[in-house]
The first five atom37 places (N, CA, C, CB, O) and aatype in JSON, in Angstrom:
{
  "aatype": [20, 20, 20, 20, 20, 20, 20, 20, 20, 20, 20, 20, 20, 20, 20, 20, 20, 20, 20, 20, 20, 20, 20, 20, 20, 20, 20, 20, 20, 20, 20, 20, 20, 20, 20, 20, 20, 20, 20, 20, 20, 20, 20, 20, 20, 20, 20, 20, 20, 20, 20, 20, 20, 20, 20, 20, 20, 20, 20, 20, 20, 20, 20, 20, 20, 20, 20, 20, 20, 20, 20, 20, 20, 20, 20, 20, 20, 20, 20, 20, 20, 20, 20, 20, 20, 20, 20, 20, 20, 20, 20, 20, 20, 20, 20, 20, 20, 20, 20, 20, 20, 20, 20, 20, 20, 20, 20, 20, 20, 20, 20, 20, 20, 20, 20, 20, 20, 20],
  "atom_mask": [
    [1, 1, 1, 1, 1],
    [1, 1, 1, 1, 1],
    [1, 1, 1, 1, 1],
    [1, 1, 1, 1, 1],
    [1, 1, 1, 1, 1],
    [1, 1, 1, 1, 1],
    [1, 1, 1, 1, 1],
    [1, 1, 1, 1, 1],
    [1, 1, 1, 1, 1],
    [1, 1, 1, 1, 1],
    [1, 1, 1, 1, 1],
    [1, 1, 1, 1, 1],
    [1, 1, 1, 1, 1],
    [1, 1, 1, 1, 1],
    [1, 1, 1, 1, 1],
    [1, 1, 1, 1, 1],
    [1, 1, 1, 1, 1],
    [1, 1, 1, 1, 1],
    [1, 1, 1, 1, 1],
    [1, 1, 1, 1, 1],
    [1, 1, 1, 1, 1],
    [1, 1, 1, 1, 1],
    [1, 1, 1, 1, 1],
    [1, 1, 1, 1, 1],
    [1, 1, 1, 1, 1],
    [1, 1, 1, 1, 1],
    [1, 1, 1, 1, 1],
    [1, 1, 1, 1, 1],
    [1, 1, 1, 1, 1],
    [1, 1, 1, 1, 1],
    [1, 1, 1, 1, 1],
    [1, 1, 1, 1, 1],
    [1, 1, 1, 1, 1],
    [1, 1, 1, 1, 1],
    [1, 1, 1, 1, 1],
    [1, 1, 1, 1, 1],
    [1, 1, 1, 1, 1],
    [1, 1, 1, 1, 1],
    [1, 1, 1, 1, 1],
    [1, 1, 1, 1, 1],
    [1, 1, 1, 1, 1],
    [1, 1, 1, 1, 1],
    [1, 1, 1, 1, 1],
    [1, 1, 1, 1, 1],
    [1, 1, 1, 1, 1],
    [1, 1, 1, 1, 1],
    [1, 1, 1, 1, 1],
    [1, 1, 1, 1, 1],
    [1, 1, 1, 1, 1],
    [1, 1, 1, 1, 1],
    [1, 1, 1, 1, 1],
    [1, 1, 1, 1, 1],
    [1, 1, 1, 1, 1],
    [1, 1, 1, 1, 1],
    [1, 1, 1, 1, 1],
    [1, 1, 1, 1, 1],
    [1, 1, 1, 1, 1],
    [1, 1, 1, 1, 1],
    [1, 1, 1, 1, 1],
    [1, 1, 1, 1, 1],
    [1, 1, 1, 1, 1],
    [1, 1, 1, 1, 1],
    [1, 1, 1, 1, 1],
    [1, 1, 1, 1, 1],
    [1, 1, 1, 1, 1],
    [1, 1, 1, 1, 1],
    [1, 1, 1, 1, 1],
    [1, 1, 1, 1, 1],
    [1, 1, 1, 1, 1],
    [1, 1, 1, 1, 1],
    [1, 1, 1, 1, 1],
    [1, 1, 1, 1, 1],
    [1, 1, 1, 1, 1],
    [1, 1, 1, 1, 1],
    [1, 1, 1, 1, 1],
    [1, 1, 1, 1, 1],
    [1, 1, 1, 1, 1],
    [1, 1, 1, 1, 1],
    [1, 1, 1, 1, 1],
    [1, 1, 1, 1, 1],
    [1, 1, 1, 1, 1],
    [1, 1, 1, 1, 1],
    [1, 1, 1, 1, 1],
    [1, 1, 1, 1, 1],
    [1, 1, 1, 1, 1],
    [1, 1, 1, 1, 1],
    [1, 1, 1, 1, 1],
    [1, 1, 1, 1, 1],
    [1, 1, 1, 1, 1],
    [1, 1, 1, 1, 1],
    [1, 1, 1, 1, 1],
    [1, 1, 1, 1, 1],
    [1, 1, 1, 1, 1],
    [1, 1, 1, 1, 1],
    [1, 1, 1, 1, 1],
    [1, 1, 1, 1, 1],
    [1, 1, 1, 1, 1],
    [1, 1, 1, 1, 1],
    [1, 1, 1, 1, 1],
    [1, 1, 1, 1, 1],
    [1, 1, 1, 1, 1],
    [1, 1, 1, 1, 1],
    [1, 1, 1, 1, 1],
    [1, 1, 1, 1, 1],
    [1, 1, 1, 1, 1],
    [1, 1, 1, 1, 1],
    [1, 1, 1, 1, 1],
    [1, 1, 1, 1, 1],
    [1, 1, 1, 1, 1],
    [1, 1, 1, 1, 1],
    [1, 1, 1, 1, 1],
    [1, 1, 1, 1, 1],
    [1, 1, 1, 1, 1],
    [1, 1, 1, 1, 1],
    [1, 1, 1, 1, 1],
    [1, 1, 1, 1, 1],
    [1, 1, 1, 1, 1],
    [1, 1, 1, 1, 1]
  ],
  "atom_positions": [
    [[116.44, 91.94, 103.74], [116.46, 90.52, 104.01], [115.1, 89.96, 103.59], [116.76, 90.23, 105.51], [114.06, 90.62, 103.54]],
    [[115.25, 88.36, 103.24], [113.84, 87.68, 102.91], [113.81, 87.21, 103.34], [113.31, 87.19, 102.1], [114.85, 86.95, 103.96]],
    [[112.69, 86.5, 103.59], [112.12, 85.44, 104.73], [111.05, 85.08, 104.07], [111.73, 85.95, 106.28], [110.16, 85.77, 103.56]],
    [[111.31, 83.15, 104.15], [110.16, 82.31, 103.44], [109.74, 81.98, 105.11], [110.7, 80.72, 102.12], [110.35, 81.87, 106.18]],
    [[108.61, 81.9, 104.75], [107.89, 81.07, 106.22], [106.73, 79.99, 106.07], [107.12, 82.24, 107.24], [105.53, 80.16, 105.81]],
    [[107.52, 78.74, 106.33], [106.62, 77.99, 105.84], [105.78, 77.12, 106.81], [107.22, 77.28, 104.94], [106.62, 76.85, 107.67]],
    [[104.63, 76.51, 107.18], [104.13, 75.82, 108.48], [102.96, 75.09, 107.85], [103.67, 76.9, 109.81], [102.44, 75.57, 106.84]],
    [[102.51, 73.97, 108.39], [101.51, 73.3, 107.83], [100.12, 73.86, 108.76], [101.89, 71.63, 107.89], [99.04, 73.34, 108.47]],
    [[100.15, 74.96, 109.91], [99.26, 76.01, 110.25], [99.29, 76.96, 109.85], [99.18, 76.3, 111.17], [100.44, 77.41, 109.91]],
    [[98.56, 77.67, 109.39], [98.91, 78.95, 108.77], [98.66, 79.98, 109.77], [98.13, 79.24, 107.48], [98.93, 81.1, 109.34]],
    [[98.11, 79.96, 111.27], [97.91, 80.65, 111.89], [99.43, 80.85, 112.66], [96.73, 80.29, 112.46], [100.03, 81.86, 113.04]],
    [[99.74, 79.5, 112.7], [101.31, 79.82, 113.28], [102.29, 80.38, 112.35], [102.04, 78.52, 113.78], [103.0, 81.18, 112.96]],
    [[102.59, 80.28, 111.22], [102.72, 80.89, 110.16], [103.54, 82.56, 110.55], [101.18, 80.87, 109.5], [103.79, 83.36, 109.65]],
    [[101.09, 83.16, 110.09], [101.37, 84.42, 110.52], [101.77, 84.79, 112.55], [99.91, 85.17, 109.9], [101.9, 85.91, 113.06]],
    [[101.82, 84.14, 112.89], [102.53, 84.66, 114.18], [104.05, 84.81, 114.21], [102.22, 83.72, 115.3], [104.62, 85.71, 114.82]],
    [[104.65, 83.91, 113.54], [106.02, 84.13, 113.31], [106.1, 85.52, 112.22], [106.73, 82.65, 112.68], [107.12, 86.2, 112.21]],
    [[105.18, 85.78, 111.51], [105.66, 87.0, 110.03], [105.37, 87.92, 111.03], [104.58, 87.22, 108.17], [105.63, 89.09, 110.76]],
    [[104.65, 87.57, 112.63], [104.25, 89.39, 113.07], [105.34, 89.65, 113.87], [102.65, 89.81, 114.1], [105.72, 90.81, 114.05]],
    [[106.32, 87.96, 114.74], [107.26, 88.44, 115.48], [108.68, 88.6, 114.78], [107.28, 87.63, 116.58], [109.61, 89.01, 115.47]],
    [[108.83, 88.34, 113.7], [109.69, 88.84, 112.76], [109.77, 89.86, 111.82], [109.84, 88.14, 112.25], [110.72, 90.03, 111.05]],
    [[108.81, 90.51, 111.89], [108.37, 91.64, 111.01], [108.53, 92.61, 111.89], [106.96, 91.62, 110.38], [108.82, 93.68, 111.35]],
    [[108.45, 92.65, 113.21], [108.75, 93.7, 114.0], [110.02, 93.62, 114.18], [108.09, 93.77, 115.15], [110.59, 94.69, 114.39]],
    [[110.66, 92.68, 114.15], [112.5, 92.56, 114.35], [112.83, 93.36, 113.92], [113.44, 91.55, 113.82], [113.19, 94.5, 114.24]],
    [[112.7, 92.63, 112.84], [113.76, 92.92, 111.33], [113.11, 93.61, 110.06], [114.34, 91.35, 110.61], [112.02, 93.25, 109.6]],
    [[113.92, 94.69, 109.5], [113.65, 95.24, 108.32], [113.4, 94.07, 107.18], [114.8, 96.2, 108.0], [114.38, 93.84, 106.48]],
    [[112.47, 93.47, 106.97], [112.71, 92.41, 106.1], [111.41, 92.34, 105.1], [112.98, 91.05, 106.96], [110.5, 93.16, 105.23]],
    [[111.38, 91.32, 104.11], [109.71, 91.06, 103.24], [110.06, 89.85, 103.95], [109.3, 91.05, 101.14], [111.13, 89.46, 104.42]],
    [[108.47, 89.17, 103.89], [108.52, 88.31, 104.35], [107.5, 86.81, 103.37], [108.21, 88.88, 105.7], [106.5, 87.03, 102.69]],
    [[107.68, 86.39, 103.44], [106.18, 85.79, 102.13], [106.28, 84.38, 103.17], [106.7, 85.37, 99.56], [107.22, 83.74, 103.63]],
    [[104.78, 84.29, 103.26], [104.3, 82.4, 104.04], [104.07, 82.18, 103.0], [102.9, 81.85, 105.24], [103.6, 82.93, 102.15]],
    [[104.56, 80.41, 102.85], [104.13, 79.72, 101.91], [103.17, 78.6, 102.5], [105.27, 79.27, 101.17], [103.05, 78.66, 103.72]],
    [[102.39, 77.46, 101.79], [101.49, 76.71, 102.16], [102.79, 75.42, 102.18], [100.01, 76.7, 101.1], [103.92, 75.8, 101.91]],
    [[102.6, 74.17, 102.46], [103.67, 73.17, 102.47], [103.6, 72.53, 101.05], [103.49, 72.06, 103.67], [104.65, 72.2, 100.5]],
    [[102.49, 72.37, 100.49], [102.47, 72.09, 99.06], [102.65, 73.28, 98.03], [101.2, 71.46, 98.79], [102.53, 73.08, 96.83]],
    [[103.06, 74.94, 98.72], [103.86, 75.17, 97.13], [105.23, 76.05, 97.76], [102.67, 76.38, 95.66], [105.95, 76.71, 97.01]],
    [[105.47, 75.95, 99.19], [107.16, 76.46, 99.19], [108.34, 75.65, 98.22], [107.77, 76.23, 100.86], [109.53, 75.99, 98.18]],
    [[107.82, 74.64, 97.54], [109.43, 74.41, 96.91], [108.57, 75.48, 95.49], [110.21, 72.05, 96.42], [108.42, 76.46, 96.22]],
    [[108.43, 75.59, 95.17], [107.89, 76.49, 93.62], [108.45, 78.07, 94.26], [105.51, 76.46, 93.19], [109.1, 78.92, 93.64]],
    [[108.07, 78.12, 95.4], [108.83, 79.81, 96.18], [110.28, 79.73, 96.13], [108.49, 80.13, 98.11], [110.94, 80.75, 95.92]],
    [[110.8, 78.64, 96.3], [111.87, 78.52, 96.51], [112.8, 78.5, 95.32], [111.9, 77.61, 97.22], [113.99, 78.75, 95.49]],
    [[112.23, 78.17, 93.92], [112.89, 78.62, 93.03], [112.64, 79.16, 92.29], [113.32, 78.17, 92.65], [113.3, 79.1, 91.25]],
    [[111.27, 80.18, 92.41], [111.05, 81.77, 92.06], [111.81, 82.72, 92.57], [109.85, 82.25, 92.42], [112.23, 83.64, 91.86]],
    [[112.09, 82.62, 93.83], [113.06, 83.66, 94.67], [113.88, 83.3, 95.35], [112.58, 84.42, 95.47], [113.96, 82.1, 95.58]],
    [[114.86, 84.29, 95.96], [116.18, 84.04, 96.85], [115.93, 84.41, 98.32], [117.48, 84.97, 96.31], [115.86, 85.47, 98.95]],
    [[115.83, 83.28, 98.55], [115.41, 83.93, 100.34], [116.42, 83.84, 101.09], [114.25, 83.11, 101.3], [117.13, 82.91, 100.71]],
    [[116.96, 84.54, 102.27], [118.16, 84.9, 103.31], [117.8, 83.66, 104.0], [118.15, 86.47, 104.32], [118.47, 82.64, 104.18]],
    [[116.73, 83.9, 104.3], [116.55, 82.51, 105.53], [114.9, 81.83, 105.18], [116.56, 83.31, 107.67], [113.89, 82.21, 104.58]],
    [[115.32, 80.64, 105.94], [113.84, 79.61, 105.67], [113.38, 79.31, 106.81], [113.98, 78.14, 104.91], [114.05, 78.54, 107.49]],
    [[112.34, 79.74, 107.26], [111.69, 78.98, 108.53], [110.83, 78.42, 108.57], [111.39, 79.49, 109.41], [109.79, 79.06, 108.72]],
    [[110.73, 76.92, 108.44], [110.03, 75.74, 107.99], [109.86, 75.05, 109.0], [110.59, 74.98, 107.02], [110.56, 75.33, 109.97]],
    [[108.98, 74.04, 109.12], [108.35, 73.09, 110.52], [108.96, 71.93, 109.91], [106.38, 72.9, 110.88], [108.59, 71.76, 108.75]],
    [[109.85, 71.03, 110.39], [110.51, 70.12, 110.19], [110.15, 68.65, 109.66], [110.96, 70.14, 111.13], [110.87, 67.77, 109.2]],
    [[108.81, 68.7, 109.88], [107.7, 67.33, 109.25], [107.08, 67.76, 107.65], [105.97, 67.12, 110.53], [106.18, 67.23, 106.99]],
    [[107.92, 68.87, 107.35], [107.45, 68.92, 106.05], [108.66, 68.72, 105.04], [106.7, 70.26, 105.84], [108.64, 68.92, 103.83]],
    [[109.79, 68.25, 105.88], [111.09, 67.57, 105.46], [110.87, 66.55, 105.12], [112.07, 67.43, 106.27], [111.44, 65.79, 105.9]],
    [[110.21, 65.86, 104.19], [110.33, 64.57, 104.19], [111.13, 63.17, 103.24], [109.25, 64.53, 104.19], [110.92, 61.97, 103.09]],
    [[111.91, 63.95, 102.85], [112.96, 63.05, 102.29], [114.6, 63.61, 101.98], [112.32, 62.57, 100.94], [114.8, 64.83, 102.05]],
    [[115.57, 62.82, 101.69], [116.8, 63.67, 102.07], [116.9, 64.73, 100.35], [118.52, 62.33, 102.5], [117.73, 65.63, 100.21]],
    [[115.84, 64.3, 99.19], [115.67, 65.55, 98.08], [115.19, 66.6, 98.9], [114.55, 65.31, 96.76], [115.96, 67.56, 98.99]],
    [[114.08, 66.69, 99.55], [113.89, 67.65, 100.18], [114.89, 68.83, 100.88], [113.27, 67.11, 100.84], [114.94, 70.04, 100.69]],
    [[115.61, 67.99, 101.74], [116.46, 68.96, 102.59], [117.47, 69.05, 101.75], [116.92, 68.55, 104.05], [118.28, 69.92, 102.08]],
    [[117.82, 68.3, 100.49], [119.1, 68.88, 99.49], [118.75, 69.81, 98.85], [119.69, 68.03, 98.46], [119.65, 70.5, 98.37]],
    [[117.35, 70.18, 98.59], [116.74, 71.35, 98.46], [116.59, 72.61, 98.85], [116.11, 71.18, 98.51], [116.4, 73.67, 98.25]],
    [[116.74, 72.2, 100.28], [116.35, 73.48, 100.64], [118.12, 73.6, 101.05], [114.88, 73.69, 101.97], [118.43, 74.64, 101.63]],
    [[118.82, 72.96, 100.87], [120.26, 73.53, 101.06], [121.07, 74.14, 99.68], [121.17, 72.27, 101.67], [122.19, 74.64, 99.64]],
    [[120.25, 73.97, 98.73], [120.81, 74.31, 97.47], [120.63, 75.6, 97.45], [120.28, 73.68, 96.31], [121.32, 76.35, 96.76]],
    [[119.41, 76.09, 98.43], [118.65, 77.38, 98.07], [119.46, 78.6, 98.33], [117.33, 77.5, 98.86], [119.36, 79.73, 97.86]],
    [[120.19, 78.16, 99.11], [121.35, 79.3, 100.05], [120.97, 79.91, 101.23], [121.76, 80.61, 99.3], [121.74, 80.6, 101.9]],
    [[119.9, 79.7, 101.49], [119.51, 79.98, 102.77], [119.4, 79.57, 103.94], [118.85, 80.17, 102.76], [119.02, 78.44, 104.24]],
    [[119.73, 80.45, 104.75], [119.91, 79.91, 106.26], [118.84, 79.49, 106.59], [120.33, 80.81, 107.32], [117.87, 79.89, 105.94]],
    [[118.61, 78.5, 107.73], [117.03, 77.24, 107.79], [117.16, 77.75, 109.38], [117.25, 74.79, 107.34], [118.11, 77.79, 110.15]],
    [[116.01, 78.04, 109.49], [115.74, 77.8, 111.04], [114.58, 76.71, 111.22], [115.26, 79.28, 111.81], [113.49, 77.13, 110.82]],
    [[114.56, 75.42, 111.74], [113.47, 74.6, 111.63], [112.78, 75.17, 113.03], [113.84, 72.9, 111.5], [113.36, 75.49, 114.07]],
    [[111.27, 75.2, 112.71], [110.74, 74.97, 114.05], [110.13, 73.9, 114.57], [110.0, 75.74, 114.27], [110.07, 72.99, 113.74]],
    [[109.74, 73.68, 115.42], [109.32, 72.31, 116.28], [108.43, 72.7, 117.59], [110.82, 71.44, 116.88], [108.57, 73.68, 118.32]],
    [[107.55, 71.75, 117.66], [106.38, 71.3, 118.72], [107.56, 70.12, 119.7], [104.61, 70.28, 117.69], [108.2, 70.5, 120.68]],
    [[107.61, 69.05, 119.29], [108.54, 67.78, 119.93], [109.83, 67.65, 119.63], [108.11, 66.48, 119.57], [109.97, 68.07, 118.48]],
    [[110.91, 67.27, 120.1], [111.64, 67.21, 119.69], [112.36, 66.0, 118.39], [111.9, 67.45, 120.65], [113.35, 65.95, 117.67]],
    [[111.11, 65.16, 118.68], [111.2, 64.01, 118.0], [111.01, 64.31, 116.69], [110.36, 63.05, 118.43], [111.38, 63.57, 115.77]],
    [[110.35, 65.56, 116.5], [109.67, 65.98, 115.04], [110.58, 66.02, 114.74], [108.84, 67.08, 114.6], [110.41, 65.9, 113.53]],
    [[112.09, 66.14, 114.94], [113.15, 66.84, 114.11], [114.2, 65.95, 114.06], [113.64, 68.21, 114.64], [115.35, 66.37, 113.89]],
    [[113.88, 64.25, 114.25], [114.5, 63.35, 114.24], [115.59, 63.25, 112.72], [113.47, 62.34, 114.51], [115.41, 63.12, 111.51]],
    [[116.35, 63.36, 113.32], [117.76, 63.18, 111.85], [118.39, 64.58, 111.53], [117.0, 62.6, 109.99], [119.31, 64.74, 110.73]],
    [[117.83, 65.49, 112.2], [117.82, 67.07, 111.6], [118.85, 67.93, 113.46], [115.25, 67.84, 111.19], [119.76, 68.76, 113.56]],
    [[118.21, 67.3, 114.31], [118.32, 67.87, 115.57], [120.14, 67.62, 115.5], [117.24, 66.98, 116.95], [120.6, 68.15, 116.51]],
    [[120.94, 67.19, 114.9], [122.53, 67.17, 115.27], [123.07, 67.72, 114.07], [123.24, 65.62, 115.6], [124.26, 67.46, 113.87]],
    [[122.62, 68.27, 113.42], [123.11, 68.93, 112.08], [123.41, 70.23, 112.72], [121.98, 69.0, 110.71], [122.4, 70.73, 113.21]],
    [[124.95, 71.23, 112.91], [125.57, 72.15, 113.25], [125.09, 73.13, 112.48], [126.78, 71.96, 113.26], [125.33, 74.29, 112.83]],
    [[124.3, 72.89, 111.22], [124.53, 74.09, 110.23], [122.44, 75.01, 110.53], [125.06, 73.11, 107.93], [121.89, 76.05, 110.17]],
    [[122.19, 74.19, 111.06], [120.55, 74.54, 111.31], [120.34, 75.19, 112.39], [119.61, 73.4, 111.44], [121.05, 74.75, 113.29]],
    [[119.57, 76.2, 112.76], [118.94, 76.5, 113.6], [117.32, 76.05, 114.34], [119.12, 77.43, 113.22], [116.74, 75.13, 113.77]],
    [[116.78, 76.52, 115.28], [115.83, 75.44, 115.52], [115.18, 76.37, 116.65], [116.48, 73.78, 115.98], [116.05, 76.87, 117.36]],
    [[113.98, 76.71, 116.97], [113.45, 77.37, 117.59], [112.19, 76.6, 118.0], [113.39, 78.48, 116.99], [111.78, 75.94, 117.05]],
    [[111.08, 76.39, 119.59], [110.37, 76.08, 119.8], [108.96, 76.65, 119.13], [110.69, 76.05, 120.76], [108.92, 77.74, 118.57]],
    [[107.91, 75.84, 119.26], [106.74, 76.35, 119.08], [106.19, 75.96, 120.28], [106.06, 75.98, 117.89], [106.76, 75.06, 120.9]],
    [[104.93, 76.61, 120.85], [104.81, 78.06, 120.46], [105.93, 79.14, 120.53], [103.84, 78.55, 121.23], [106.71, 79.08, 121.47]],
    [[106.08, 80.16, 119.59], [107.2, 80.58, 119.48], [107.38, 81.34, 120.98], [107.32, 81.39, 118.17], [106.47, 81.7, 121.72]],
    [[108.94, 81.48, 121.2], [109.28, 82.5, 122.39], [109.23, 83.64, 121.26], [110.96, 82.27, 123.42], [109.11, 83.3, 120.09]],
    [[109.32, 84.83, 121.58], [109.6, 86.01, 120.8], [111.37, 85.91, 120.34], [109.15, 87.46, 121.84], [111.97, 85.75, 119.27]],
    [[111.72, 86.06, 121.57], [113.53, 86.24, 121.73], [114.22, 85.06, 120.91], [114.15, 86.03, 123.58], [115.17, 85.03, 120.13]],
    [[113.48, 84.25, 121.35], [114.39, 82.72, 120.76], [113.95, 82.88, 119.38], [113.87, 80.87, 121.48], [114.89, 82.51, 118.67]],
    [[112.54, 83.42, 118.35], [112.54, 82.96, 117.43], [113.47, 84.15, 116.52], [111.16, 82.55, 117.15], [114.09, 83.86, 115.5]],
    [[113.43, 85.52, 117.12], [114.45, 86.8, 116.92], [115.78, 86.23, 116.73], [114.52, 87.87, 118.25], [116.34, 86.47, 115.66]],
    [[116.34, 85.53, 117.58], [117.87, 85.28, 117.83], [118.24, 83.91, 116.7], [118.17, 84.82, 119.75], [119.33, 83.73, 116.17]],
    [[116.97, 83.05, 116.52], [117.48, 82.13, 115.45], [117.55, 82.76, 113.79], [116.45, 80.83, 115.51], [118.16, 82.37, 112.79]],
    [[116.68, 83.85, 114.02], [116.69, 84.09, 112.48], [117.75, 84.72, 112.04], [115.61, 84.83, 111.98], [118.3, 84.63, 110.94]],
    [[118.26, 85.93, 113.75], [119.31, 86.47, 113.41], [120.83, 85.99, 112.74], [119.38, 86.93, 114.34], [121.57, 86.55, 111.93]],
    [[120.92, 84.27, 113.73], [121.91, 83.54, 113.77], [122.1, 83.15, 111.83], [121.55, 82.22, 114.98], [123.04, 83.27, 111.05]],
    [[120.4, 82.57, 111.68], [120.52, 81.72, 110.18], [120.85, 83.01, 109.21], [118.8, 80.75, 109.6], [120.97, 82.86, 107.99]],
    [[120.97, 84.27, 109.86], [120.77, 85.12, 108.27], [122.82, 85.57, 108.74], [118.89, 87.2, 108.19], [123.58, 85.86, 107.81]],
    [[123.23, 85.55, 109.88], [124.35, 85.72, 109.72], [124.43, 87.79, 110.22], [124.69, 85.03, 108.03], [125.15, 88.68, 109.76]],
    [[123.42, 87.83, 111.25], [123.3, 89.38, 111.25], [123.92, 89.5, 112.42], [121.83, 90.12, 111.18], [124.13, 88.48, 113.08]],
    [[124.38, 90.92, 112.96], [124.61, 91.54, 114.2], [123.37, 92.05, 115.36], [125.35, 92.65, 113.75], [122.34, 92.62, 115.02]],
    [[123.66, 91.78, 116.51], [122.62, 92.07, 116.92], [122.14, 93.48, 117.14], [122.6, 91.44, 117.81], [121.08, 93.66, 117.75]],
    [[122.88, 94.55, 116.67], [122.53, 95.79, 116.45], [121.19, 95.91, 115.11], [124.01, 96.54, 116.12], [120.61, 96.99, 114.97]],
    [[120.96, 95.14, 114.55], [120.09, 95.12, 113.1], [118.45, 94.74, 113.94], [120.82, 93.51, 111.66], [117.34, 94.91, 113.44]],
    [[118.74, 94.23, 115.27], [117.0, 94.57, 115.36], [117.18, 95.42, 115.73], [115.89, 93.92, 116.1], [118.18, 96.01, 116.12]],
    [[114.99, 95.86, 115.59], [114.79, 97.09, 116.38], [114.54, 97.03, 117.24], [114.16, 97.83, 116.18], [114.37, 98.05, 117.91]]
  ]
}
């Protein structure tokens, strides 16, 4: 499995690549917010876990739905995720991350069993 991880902190970033890297058998690559769309059509990622204020127009999110990958947005407020928060097809996990909750969204966006963590 791949995993883009994208955050406009990069410290939060790598906290999600350490609690997902222990999950899941996976690569994982952080991108910066000014060059995940260039990642995004260099490679095929399973899932995207992106901070939702770096959505900023509806090219954007037709983008990242073209990509084929399952989206888990994360979020500080809930307001950050204004227009995005009633969409059925997204996942959505708090920051600071829970461990479990951010495990169980990635599991959900990649479409895995829960026998596949470790």
């Amino acid at each position: 499995m791949r995993i883009l991880i994208v955050d406009p902190e990069y410290l939060v970033a790598m906290d999600a690549e350490r609690i997902v890297g222990a999950a899941f058998e996976c690569e994982i690559e952080i991108a910066m917010p000014r060059d995940y769309q260039a990642s995004l059509e260099k490679r095929n990622f399973d899932v995207v876990l992106i901070d939702p204020s770096l959505v900023k127009s509806s090219e954007d999110m037709q983008r990242l739905r073209e990509c084929g990958a399952g989206m888990v947005f994360t979020r500080s407020l809930p307001e950050e995720a204004a227009g995005i928060l009633d969409r059925p097809d997204v996942a959505f996990t708090p920051k600071p991350f829970d461990d479990r909750q951010l495990i169980e969204a990635i599991r959900n966006a990649a479409g895995m069993k829960r026998h596949s963590v470790i």
